[in-house]
C-alpha positions in Angstrom: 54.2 -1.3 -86.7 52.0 -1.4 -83.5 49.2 -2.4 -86.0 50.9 -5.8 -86.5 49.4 -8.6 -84.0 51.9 -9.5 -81.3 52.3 -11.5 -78.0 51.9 -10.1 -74.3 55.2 -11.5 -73.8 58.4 -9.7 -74.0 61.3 -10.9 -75.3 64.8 -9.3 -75.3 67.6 -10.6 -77.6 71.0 -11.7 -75.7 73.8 -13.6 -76.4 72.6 -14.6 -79.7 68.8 -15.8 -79.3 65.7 -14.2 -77.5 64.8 -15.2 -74.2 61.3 -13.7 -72.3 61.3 -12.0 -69.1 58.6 -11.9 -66.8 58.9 -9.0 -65.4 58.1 -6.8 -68.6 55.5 -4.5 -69.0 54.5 -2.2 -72.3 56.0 1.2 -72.6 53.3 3.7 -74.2 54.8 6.0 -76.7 52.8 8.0 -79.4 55.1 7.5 -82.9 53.9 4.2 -83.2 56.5 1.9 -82.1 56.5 -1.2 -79.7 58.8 -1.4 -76.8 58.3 -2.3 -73.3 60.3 -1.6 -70.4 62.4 -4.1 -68.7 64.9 -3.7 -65.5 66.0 0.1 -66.6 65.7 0.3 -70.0 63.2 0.6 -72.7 63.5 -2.2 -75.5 62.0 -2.8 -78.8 59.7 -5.5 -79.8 60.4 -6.8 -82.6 64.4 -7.1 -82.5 64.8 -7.4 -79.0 67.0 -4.8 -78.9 67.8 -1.9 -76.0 66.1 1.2 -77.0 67.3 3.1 -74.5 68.0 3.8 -70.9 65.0 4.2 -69.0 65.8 7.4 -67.9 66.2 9.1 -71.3 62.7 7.6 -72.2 61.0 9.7 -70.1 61.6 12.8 -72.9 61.5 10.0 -75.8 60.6 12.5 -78.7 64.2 14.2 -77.7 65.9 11.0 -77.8 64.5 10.0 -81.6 65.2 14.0 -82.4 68.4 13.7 -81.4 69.3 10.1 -83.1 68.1 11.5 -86.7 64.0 11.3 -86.6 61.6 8.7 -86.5 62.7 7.9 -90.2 65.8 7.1 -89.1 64.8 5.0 -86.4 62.6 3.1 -88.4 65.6 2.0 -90.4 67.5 1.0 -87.8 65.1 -1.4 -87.1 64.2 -2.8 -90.6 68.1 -2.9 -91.1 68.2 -4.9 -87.6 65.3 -7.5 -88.6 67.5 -8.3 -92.5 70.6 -9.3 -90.6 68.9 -11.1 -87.4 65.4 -12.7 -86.8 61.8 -11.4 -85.7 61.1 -11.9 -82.5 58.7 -14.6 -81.1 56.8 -12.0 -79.9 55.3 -11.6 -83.4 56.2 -14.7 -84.5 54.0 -16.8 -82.2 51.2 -14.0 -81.7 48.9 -16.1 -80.0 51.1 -16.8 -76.8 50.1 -16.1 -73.5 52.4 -15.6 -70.3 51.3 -18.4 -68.3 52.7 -21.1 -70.6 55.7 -19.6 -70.1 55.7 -18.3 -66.7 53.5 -20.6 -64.6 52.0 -19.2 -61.6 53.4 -20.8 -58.3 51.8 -23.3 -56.9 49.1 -21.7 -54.4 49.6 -21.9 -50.2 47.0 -24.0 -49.1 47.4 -22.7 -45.7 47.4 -19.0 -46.6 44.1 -17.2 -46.7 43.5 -13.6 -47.0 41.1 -12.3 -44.5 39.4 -9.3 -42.8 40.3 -8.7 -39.2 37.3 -7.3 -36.8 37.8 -3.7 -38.3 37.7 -4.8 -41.5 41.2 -4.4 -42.9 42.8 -7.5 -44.9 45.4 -9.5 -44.0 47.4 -12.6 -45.0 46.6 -15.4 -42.6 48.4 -18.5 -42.3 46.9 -21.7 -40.8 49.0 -24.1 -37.9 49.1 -27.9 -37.3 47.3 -28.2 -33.6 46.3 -31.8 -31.8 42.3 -30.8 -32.1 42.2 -30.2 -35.3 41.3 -26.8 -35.0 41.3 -24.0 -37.6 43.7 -21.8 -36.0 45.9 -19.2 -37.6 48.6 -16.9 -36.9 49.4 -13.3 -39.2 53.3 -14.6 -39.6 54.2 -17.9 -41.7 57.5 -18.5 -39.1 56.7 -20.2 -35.6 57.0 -17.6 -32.7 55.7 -18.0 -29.4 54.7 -14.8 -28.8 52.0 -14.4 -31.8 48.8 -13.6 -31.4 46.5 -16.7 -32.6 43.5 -16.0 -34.8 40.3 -18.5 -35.1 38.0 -17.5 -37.9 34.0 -16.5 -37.3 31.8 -15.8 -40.1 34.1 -13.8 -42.4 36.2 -12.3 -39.8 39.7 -13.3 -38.0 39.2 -13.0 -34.4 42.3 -12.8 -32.0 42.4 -15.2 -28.8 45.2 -15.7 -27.1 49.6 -15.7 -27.7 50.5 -18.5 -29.5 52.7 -19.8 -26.3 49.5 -20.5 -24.4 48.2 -22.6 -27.0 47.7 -25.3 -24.7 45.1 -22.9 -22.3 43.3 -22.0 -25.5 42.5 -25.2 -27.2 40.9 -25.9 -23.5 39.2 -23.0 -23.7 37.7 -23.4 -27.0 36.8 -26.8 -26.2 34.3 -25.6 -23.2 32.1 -23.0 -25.4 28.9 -24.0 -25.5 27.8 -21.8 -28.2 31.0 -21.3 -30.2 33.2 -18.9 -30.7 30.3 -16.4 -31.9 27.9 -17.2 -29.1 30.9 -16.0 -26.7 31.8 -12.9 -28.5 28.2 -12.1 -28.4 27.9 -13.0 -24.9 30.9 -11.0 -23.7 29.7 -8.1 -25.8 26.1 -7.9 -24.6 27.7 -7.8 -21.1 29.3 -4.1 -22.2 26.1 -2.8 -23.3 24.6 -3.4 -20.4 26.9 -1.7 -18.2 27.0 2.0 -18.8 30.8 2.3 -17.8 32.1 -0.4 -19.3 33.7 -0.2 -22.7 31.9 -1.8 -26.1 34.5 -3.6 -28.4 34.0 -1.7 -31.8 35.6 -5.0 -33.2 32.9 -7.5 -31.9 30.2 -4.8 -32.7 31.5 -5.0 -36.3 31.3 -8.9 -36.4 27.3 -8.4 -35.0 26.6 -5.7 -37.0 25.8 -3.5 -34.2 28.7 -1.1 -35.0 27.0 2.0 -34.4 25.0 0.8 -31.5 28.3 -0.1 -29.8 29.7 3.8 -30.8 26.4 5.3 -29.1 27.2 3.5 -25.9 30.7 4.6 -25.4 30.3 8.4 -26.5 30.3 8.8 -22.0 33.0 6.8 -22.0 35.1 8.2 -24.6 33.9 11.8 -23.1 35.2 10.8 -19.3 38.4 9.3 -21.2 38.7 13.0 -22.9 38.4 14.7 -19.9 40.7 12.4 -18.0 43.8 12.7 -20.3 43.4 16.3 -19.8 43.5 16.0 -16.4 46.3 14.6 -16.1 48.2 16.5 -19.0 47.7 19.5 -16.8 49.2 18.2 -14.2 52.1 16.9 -16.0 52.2 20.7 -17.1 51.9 21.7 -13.5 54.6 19.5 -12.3 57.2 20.4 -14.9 56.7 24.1 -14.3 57.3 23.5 -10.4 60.4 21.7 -11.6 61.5 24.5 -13.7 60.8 27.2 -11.4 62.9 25.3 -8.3 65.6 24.8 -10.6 65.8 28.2 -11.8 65.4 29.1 -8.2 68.5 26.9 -7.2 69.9 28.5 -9.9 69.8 32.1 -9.3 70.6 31.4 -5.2 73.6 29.9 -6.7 74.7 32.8 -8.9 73.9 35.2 -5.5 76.0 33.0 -3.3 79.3 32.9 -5.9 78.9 36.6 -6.4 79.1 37.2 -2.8 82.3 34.7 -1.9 83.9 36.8 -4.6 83.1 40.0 -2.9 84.6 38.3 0.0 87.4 37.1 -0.9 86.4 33.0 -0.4 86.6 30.7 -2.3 84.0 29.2 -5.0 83.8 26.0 -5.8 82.9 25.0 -9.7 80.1 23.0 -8.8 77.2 21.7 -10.7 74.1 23.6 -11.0 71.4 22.0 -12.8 73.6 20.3 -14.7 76.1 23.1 -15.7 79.4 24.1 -14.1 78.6 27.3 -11.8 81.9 29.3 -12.8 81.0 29.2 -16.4 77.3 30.0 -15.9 78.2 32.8 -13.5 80.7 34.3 -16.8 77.7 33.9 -18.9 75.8 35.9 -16.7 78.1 38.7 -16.3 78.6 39.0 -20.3 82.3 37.6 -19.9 83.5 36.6 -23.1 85.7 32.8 -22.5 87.0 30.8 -25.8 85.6 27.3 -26.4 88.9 25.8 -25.2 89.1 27.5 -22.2 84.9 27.0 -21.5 85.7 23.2 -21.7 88.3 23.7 -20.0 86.5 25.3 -17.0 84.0 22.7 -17.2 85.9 19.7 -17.3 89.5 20.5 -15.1 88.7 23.8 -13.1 87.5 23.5 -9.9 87.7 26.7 -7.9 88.7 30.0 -8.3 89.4 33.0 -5.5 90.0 36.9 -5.9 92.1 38.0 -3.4 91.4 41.7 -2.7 94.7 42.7 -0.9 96.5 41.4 -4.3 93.8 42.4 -6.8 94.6 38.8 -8.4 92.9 35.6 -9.2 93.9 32.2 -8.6 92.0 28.9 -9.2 92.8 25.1 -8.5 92.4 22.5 -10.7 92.3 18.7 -11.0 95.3 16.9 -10.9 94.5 13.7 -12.9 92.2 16.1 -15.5 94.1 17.0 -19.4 94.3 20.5 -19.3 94.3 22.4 -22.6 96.4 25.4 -20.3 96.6 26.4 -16.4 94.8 29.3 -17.0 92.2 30.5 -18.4 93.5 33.7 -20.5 96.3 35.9 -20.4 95.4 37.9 -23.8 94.6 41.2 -24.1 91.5 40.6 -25.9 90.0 38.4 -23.2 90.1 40.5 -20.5 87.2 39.4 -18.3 84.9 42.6 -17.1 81.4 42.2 -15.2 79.3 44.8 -16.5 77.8 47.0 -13.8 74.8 46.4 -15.5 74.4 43.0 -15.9 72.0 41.0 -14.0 69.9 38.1 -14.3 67.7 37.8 -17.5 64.9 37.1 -16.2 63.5 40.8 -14.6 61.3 39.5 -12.7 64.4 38.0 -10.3 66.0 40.8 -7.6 69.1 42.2 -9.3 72.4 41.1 -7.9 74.6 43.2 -5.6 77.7 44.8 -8.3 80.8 44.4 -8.0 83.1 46.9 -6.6 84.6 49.6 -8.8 87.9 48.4 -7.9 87.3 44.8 -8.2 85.6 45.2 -12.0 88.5 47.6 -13.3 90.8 44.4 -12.6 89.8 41.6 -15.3 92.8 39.7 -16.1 93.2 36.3 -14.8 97.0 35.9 -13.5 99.2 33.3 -15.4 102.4 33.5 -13.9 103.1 29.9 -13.0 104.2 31.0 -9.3 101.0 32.6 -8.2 98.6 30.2 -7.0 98.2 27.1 -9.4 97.4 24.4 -7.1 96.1 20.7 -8.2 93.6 18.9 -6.0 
């Protein structure tokens, strides 16, 4: 069948006649057959038919196994063509897309062009009072683009488009063109050792390489000067980190010891943590995630009293409390380990707990003792 001379246009039969589609492209297949894909499917040429879904066709030998061989699809398609027509796609073999689908009518003010490094771009020209050939790299009118003006081959940037009035000026006092002024302005750089050579212009002048030469120093003193001040950056945000872990572990010291005497401590924030719950994590007291948000969020002091052995603890008035308590279960009684200190062992240890005082874990809950809103 693929012997038989055909069109390079597709057509696809629907709602009684055949109608081409532009979009179509041949589908290669190795039992001899002509289809073409179109919008997620795979049809056949001659009766316009769907072959199949696109995604079945990618394992097309399957597909014909599995709808009785290629035998059998053969007759489908002969038994297609005796009760409908042949397609125009063998019909009128000599037809070529582009009397059917005409191409659109070209931009006149589009123009695709290499910018100073060489890449390519769509350019589109602009209506201005002098007549200039200016051109901007979007077709809708913004202020803020950047404005192009061409130069032997090349799109070179001036100025925003909102200034257009400065540049036409400009452009109108350049004695030798836009080239003599980006030759100009270019020569200037290689003639000072610590100024910077615009690869761009080089490329227009060919003197590309020249240009990299000259600002190897410069790019070496650039090197050197971002590392400079990365390690600085470094050395700064260490110092940070060290005085807030600093502020940190004075903190910790300062709770631990208005425990041990009997004042109270204020839920504060610590580097941008609540206190009371960073001083549980660093005794290894276990809190639920209710009762940690709740610490966090409504709780905003608590006191052992030494005489009692008990623990009260104001709290906000105004806050949503989950409970006025923390815990009252057995399985969350709250022990500081003798043993726990900070992480880090570089730090002084912290001054433990009394026997006494760590033997007695249990947060008080009877609604009498202590609960007072602030």
């Amino acid at each position: 069948m693929m012997n038989e001379k055909h069109s390079s246009v597709c057509y696809i039969f629907r709602e009684g006649a055949f109608s081409p589609v532009k979009e179509a492209k041949s589908f290669h297949n190795d039992f001899g057959l002509d289809l073409f894909q179109y919008k997620g499917a795979v049809y056949e040429g001659r009766t316009g038919l769907q072959f199949c879904p696109l995604k079945q066709a990618a394992d097309i030998a399957s597909f014909i196994e599995k709808h009785g061989g290629l035998e059998k699809v053969q007759k489908l398609i002969a038994d297609s063509l005796a009760r409908a027509d042949l397609s125009p796609r063998y019909t009128r073999p000599d037809e070529k897309k582009k009397d059917l689908f005409p191409p659109e009518p070209r931009d006149e003010n589009r123009v695709f062009a290499k910018d100073l490094m060489g890449n390519k771009h769509y350019y589109y020209r602009f209506y201005n009072e002098n007549g200039i050939e200016l051109y901007t790299m979007e077709k809708r009118r913004e202020f803020f683009q950047t404005v192009f003006i061409p130069c032997e081959g090349f799109m070179v940037g001036i100025d925003q488009r909102h200034r257009l009035e400065e540049i036409l000026k400009w452009l109108s006092t350049l004695e030798h063109g836009i080239r003599g002024e980006i030759e100009r302005v270019f020569n200037e750089s290689m003639g000072d050792p610590k100024r910077w050579a615009d690869l761009g212009f080089a490329n227009l002048l060919g003197r590309y390489y020249e240009a990299k030469r000259h600002n190897i120093p410069l790019e070496t003193e650039r090197r050197q000067r971002e590392e400079r001040w990365a390690a600085e950056r470094e050395a700064e945000r260490r110092q940070r980190e060290q005085e807030q872990q600093a502020r940190y572990d004075a903190a910790i010291r300062e709770a631990e010891k208005d425990i041990l005497a009997g004042k109270e401590v204020v839920n504060r924030e610590v580097n941008g943590k609540a206190l009371i719950m960073q001083f549980f994590r660093e005794h290894e007291i276990p809190v639920p995630l209710k009762t940690q948000g709740w610490i966090i969020n409504v709780l905003h002091s608590i006191r052992y009293s030494p005489d009692s052995g008990q623990w009260d603890y104001r709290y906000y008035k105004k806050a949503v409390t989950v409970r006025k308590c923390l815990n009252c279960s057995r399985s969350c009684q709250r022990q500081f380990k003798p043993s726990s200190s900070l992480r880090n062992r570089a730090r002084s240890a912290r001054r433990l707990l009394p026997l006494w005082m760590r033997t007695s874990r249990t947060w008080n809950c009877k609604p009498v003792f202590g609960k007072e809103r602030v």
